[in-house]
C-alpha positions in Angstrom: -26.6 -34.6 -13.1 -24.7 -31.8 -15.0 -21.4 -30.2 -14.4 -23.6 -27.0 -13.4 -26.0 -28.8 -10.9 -22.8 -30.4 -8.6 -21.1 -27.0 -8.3 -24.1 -25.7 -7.2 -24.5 -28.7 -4.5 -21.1 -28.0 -3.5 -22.1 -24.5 -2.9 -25.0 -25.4 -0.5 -23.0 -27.7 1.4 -20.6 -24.8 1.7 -23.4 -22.6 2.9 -24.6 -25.1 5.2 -21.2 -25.4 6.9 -20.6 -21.4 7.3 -24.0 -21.1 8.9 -23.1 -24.4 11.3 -19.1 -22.4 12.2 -21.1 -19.3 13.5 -23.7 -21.4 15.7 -21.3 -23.2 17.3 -19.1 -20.0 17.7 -22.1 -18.3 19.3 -22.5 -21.0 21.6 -19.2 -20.8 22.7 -19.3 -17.3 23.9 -18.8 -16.5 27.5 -22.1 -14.6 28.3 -24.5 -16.0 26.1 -23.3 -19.6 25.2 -23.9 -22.9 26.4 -22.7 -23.4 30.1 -19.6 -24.7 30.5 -17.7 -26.3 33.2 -16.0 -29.2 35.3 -18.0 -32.3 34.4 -17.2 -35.6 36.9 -17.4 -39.0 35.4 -16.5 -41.4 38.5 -14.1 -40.0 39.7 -12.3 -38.5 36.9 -12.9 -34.5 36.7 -13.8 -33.7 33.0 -12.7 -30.0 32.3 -14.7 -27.7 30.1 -17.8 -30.0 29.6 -21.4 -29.9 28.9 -24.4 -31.9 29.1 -26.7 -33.1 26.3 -29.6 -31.3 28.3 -28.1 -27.7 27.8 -27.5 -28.4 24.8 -30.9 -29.1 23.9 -32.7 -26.2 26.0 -29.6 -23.7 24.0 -31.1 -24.0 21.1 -34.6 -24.0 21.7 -34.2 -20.5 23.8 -31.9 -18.6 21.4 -33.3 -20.3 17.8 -37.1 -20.5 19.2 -36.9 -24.2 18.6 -40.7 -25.1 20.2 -40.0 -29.0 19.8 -37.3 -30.5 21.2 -37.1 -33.4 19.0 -35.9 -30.7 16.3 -33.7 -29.5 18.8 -31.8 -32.9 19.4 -31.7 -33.4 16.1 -30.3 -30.3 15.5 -27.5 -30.7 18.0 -26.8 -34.3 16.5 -25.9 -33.1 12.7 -23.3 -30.2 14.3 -21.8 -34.0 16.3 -21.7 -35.9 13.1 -20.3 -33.2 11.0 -17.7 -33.1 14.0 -18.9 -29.2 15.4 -19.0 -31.3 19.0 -17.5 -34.9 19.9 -19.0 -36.9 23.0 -16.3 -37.6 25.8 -17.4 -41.4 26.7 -19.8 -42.5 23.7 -17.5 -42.7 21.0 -19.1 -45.0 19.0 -22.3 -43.1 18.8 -22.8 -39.1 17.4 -26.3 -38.7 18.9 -27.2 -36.1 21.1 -28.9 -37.3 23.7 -31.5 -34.9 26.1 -29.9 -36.4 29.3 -26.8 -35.5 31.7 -24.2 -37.3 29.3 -20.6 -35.5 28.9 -20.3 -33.5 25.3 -17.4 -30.8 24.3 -16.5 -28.3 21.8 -13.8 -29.5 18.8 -11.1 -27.9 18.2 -11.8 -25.1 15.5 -8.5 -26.2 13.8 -10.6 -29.5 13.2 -14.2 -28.1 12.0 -14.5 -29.2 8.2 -15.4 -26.1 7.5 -11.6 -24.9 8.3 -10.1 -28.4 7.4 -9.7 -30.3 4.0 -9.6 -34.0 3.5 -6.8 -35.5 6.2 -3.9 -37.4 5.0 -3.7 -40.9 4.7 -0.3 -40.4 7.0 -1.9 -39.2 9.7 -4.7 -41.7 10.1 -2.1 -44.6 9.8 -0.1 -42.9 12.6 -3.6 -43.0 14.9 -4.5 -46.9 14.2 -1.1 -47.9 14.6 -1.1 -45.9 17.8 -4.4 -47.7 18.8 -2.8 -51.0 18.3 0.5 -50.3 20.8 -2.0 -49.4 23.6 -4.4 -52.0 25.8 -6.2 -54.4 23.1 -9.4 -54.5 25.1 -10.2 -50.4 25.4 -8.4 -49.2 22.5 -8.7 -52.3 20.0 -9.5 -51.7 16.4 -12.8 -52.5 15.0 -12.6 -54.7 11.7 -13.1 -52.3 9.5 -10.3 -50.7 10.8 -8.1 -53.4 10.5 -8.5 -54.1 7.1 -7.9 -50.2 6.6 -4.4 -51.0 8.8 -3.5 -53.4 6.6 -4.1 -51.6 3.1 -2.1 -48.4 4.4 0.4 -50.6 5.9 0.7 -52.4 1.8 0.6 -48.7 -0.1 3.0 -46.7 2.7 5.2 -49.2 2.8 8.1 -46.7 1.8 6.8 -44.6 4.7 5.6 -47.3 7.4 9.1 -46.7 9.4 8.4 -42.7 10.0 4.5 -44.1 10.6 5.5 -46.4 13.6 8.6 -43.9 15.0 5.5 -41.5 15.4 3.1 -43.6 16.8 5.2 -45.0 19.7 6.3 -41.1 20.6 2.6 -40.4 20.7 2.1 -43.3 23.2 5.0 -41.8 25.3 3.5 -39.0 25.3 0.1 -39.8 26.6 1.6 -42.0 29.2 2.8 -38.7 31.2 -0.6 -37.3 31.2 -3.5 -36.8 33.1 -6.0 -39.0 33.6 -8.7 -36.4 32.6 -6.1 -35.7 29.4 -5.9 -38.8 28.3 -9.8 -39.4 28.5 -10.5 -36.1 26.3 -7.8 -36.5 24.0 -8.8 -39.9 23.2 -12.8 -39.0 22.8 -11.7 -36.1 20.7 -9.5 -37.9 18.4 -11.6 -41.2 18.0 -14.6 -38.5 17.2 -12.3 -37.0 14.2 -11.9 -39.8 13.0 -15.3 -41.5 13.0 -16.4 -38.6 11.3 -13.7 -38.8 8.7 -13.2 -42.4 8.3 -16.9 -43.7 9.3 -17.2 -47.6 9.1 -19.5 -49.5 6.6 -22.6 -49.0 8.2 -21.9 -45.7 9.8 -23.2 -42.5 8.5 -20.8 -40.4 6.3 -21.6 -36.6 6.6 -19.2 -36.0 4.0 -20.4 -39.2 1.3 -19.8 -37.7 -2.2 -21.9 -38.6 -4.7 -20.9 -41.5 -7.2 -22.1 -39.5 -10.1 -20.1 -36.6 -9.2 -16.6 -38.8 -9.2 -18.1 -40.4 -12.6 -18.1 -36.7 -14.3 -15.0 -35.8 -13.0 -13.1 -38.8 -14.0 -10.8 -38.1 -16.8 -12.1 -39.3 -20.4 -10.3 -41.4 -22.3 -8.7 -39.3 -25.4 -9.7 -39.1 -29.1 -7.5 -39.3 -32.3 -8.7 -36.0 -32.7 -7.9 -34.6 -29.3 -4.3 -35.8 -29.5 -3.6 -34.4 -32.8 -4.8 -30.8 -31.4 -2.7 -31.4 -28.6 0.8 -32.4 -31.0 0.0 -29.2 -33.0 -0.4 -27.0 -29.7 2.8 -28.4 -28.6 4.8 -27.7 -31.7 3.8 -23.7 -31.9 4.8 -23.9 -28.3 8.4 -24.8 -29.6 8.5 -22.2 -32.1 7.4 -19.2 -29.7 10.1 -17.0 -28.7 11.2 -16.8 -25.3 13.1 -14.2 -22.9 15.9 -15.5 -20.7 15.5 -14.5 -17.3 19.1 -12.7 -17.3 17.1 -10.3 -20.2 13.6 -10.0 -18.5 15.9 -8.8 -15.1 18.0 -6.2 -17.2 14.5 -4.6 -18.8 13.4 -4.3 -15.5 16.7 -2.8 -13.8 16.6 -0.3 -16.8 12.8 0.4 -16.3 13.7 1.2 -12.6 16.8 3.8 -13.3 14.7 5.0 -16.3 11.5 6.3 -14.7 13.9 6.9 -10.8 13.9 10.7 -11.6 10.1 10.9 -11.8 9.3 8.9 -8.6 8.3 11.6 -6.1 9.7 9.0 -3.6 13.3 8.6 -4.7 13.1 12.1 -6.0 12.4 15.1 -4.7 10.1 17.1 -6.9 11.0 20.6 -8.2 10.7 23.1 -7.3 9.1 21.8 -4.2 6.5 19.3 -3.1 3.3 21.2 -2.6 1.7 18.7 -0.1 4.5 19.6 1.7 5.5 24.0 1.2 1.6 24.5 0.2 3.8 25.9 -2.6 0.9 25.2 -6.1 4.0 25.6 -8.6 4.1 22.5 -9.7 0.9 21.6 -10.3 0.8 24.9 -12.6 3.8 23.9 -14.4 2.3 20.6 -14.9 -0.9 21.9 -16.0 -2.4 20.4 -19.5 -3.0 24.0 -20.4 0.8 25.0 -19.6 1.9 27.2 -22.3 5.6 26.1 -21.3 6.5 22.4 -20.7 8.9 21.4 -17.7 11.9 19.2 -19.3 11.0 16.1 -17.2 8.1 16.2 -18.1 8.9 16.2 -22.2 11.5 13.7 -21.9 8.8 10.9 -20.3 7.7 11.4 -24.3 10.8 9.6 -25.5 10.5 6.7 -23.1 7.3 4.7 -24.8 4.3 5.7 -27.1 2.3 5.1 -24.5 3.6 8.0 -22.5 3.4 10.4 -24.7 -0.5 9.2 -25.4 -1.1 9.5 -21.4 -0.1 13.1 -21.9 -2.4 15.6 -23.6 -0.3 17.9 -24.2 1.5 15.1 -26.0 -1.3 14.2 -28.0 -1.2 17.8 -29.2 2.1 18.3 -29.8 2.2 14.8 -31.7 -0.7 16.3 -33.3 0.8 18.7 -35.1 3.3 17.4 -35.9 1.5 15.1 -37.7 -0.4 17.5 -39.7 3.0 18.6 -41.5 3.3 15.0 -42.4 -0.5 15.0 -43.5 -1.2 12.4 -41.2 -3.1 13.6 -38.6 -6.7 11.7 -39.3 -4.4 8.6 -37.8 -4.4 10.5 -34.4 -8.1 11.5 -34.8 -9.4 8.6 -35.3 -7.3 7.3 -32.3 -8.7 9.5 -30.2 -12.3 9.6 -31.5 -12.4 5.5 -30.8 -11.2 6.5 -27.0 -13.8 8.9 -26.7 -16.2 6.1 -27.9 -15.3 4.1 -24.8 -16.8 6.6 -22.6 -20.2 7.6 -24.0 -23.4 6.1 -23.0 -24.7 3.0 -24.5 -27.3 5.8 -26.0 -25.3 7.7 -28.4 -22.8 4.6 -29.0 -24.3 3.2 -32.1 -25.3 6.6 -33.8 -21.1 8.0 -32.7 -19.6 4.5 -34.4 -21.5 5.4 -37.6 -20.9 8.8 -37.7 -17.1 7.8 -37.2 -17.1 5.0 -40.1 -18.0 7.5 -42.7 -15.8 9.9 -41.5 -12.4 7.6 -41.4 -12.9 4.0 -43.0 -15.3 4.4 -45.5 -14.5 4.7 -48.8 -13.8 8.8 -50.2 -14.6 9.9 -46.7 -12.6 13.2 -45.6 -10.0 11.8 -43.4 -9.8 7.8 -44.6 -7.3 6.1 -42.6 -5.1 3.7 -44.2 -6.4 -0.3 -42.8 -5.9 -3.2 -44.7 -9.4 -5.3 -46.2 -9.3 -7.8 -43.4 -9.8 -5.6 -40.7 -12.2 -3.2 -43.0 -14.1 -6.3 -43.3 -14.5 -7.4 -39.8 -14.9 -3.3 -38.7 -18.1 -3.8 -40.7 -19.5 -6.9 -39.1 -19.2 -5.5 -36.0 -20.7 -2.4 -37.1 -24.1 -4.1 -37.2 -24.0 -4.6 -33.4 -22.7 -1.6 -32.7 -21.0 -1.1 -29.2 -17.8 0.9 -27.5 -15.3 -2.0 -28.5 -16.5 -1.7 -32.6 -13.4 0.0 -33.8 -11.0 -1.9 -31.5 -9.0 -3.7 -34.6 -8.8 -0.8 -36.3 -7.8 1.3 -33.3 -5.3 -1.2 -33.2 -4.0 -1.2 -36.7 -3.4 2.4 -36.5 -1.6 2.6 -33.6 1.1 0.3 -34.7 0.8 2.1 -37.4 1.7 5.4 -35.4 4.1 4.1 -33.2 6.6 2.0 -35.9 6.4 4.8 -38.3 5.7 8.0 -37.0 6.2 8.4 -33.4 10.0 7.6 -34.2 10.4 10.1 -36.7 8.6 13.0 -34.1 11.4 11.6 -31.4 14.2 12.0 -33.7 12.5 15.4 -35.4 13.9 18.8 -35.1 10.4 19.8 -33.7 10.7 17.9 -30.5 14.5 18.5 -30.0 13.1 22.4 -30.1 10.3 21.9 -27.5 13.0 20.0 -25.4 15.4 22.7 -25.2 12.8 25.4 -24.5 11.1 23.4 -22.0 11.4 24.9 -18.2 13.8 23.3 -16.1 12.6 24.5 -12.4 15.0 24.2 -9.2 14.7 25.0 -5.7 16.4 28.3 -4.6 16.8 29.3 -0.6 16.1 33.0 0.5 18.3 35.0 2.6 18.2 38.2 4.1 19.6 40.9 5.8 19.3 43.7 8.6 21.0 46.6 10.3 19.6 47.4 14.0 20.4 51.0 15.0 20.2 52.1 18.9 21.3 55.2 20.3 23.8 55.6 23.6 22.4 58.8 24.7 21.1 57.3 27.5 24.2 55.2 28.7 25.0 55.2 32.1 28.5 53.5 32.9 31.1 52.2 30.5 31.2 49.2 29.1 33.8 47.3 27.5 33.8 45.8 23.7 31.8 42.4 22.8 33.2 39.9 24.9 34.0 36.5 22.6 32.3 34.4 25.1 28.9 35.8 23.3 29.1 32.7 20.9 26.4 32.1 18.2 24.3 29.0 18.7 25.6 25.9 17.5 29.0 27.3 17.3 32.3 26.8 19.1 33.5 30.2 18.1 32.8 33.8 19.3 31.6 36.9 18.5 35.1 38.8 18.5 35.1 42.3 17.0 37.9 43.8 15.1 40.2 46.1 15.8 40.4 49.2 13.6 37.8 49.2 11.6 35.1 48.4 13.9 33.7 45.5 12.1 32.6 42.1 13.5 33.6 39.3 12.0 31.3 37.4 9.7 28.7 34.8 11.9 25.2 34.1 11.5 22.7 34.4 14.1 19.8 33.1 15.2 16.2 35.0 15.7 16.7 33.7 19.4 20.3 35.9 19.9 19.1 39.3 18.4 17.8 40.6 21.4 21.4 39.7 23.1 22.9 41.0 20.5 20.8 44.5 21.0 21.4 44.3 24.6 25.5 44.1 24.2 25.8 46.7 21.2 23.9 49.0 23.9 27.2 48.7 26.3 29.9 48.6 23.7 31.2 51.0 20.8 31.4 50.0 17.2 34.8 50.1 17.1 36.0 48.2 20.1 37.8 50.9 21.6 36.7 52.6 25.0 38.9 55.4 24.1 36.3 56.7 21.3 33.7 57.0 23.9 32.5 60.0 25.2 31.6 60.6 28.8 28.3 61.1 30.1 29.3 64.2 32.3 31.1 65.6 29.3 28.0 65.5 27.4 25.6 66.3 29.8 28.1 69.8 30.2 27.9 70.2 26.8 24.6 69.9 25.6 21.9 70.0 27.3 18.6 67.8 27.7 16.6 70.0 25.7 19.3 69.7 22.8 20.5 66.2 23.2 17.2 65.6 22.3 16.1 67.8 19.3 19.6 66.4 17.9 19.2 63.0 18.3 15.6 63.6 16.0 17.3 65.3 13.6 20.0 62.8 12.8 17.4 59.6 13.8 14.7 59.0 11.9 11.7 56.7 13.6 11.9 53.7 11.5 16.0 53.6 12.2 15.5 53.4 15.8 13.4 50.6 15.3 14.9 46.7 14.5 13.4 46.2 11.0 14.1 42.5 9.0 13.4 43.0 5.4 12.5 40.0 3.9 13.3 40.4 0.0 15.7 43.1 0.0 18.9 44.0 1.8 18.8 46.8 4.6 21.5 49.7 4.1 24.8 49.4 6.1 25.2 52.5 7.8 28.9 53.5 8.0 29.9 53.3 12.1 32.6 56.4 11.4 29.6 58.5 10.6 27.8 57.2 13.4 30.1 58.3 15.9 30.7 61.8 14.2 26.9 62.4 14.7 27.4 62.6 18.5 25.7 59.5 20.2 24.0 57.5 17.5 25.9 54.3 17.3 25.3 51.0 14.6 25.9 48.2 14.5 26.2 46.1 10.7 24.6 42.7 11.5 25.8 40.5 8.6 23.6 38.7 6.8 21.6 36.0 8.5 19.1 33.4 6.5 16.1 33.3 8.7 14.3 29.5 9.8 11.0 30.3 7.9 12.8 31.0 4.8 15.6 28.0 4.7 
């Protein structure tokens, strides 16, 4: 039996115990299962029980099982492969069509989520066996020469062994008698299935040629000379200290920090986040400007600079003032390779070969013979990974020589000072409210400083003089209680500059008032306009006051919510 034909034994046994977990599972379910419940046995009350019988008629119903026979036997191969354990007949797995006592196993237990037990373990359960009554719980012979050999190779452990055994016993003596009956029947059933006796059937028997092939072969001259010469290069190859490996990888982490949209905040904004598109434009592969982050990930490897093609291109011509660009061609003709269908592979790989390794073609590459030799065996068989040594050979090639000079060029210390450098800015604004006092009917006096801005200790005081307010932002939410007060107060916080309403109503009449008012107020003045990109005019409050009712008041300049 080959190597081959046991794996693929062990594979159907696998099989066979997947398929066994999800009967039992489905006869455990609480609508369709096998009934369960209180079982008596004398006059001990056996919890969660079932008998043989249902057993039998479960399977035949749900897997159309017409003879019972296959039924039973069904039933007994999920009780010897330890699926089900029977709580009196522990020396027997059958399943019998008949009223005896059966229950489910613990999952924990089911070999198909359990590996081979310890040696510990069952050592701990016979010596158990032997501190309990001789005549129900005595060993078999088999079982005491199995005592004994444990007892001879755990000697270094037999003390731990016995200290767990006789807390196990103390245990059990403060149970139930129904505990102790179905602890015992499920334990002893574990174990027959685990540790059957000589002439007891072993579910889990592996086969004698099996161990033969896996037992290790005794080893050649030959072998142990490949294995000193292994052992030697080993010596030789260089090593990094962990102290090393950890500072590449704390300077890895500061290096690439700034382009971790995470730890960084992008610029000039996130667009998942302002459904602002700027910096994908900038970032564009078509960009005729480059951002500055985004040239200086070109100095961290040659690898970056390759992920990038607007790297590739700007490497590109660079390289064609050193008259080295077929190195970069042909770099970039072997990815393209990669990519195209198994079709066009073999007629692309000759069509490259004459164009770049063979001899007086119009952009040869510079390879040494070995790898022009073994390019052209794998020629012949033609696939996607032909040109992969001398893909390789050039890129060193590229990155020792050239790639250093482009970093350290003038050319790329030019692109890096013209590249964009984008920032965030915030937008404010501002407004000036006008509202006439025509049509004031009591005095009022100035701003009170209990009108305080929101979020502010501070109030709105005005000052004297000049008529100005002092400098506080407001909210969207306080210019309609700002419009309200400027109504009832004059710009210049002095009720002597007000006029009366009888004096004007003697001098001027409705008729006038009016047709002066339009003449000095425009429509869109008397109206509260917020500019959003420009500053509104500050209209002077002295010539507001000379133009006989039409007051103003200078809002200063307030950053609105949508724009922060």
């Amino acid at each position: 039996m080959t190597r081959i034909d046991m794996d693929l034994q062990d594979a159907y046994r696998r099989s066979a115990l997947s398929r066994m977990s999800e009967i039992v599972e489905w006869m455990q379910q609480d609508n369709t299962g096998v009934p369960v419940r209180c079982q008596k046995i004398f006059l001990t009350t056996i919890p969660c029980a079932f008998t043989g019988y249902d057993v039998v008629e479960w399977l035949c119903e749900k897997l159309n099982i017409e003879d019972s026979a296959e039924a039973m036997h069904l039933a007994s191969l999920l009780c010897q492969y330890g699926y089900l354990f029977p709580v009196t007949d522990t020396k027997s797995l059958q399943v019998r069509d008949d009223g005896s006592l059966y229950r489910f196993q613990t999952p924990a237990f089911w070999p198909s989520y359990n590996s081979k037990p310890d040696d510990v373990y069952y050592a701990i359960y016979l010596t158990k066996r032997m501190m309990r009554n001789k005549q129900k719980h005595g060993l078999e012979d088999f079982e005491l020469i199995e005592h004994a050999r444990l007892q001879k190779t755990l000697c270094d452990k037999w003390d731990f062994i016995r200290m767990q055994a006789e807390e196990q016993v103390k245990l059990l003596k403060e149970c139930k008698k129904a505990d102790k009956v179905v602890r015992d029947s499920q334990e002893r059933a574990f174990w027959r299935v685990r540790k059957p006796g000589p002439s007891q059937l072993n579910a889990f028997e592996e086969d004698k040629k099996k161990l033969a092939a896996t037992r290790p072969k005794r080893k050649s001259a030959d072998f142990l000379q490949r294995e000193i010469a292994f052992l030697l290069k080993s010596i030789d190859r260089s090593r990094a200290k962990c102290s090393h490996s950890f500072e590449s990888l704390q300077h890895h982490c500061h290096q690439y920090a700034e382009h971790d949209p995470f730890l960084t905040s992008p610029q000039p904004s996130n667009p998942w986040i302002s459904d602002d598109s700027t910096l994908w434009n900038i970032d564009d592969p078509n960009a005729a400007v480059y951002t500055e982050k985004r040239m200086k990930r070109w100095a961290f490897s040659f690898d970056e600079l390759l992920r990038d093609p607007a790297g590739i291109q700007e490497f590109e011509n660079y390289l064609k003032k050193e008259y080295s660009s077929e190195n970069i061609r042909f770099w970039k003709e072997c990815e393209k390779l990669r990519f195209l269908p198994l079709s066009k592979v073999e007629k692309r790989g000759e069509e490259i070969f004459y164009e770049f390794l063979a001899k007086h073609a119009s952009s040869e590459v510079n390879i040494d013979g070995r790898t022009m030799e073994n390019t052209r065996q794998a020629l012949k068989k033609a696939d996607r990974f032909t040109f992969r040594e001398a893909q390789e050979h050039i890129y060193l090639l590229m990155k020792k020589d050239s790639y250093v000079r482009f970093i350290r060029g003038d050319d790329y210390q030019t692109l890096l000072a013209n590249a964009v450098c984008p920032s965030s800015r915030k937008k404010f604004f501002s407004f000036v409210s006008t509202v006439t006092a025509a049509n004031k009917k009591q005095k009022t006096p100035n701003l009170s400083p209990s009108a305080k801005r929101r979020g502010s200790a501070t109030g709105l005081e005005g000052k004297a003089g000049n008529g100005g307010l002092s400098q506080h932002s407001f909210s969207t939410g306080n210019l309609r209680e700002l419009d309200d007060r400027s109504t009832k107060s004059s710009p210049n916080g002095s009720s002597t500059d007000l006029k009366d309403e009888k004096e004007i109503r003697r001098k001027f009449s409705a008729k006038s008032l009016k047709q002066k008012l339009d003449d000095l107020v425009s429509p869109k003045e008397q109206k509260l306009s917020v500019p959003k990109n420009s500053r509104g005019p500050i209209v002077n409050s002295n010539q507001a006051n000379d133009s006989c009712g039409v007051e103003t008041i200078a809002v200063p300049n307030v950053v609105a919510p949508w724009d922060d």
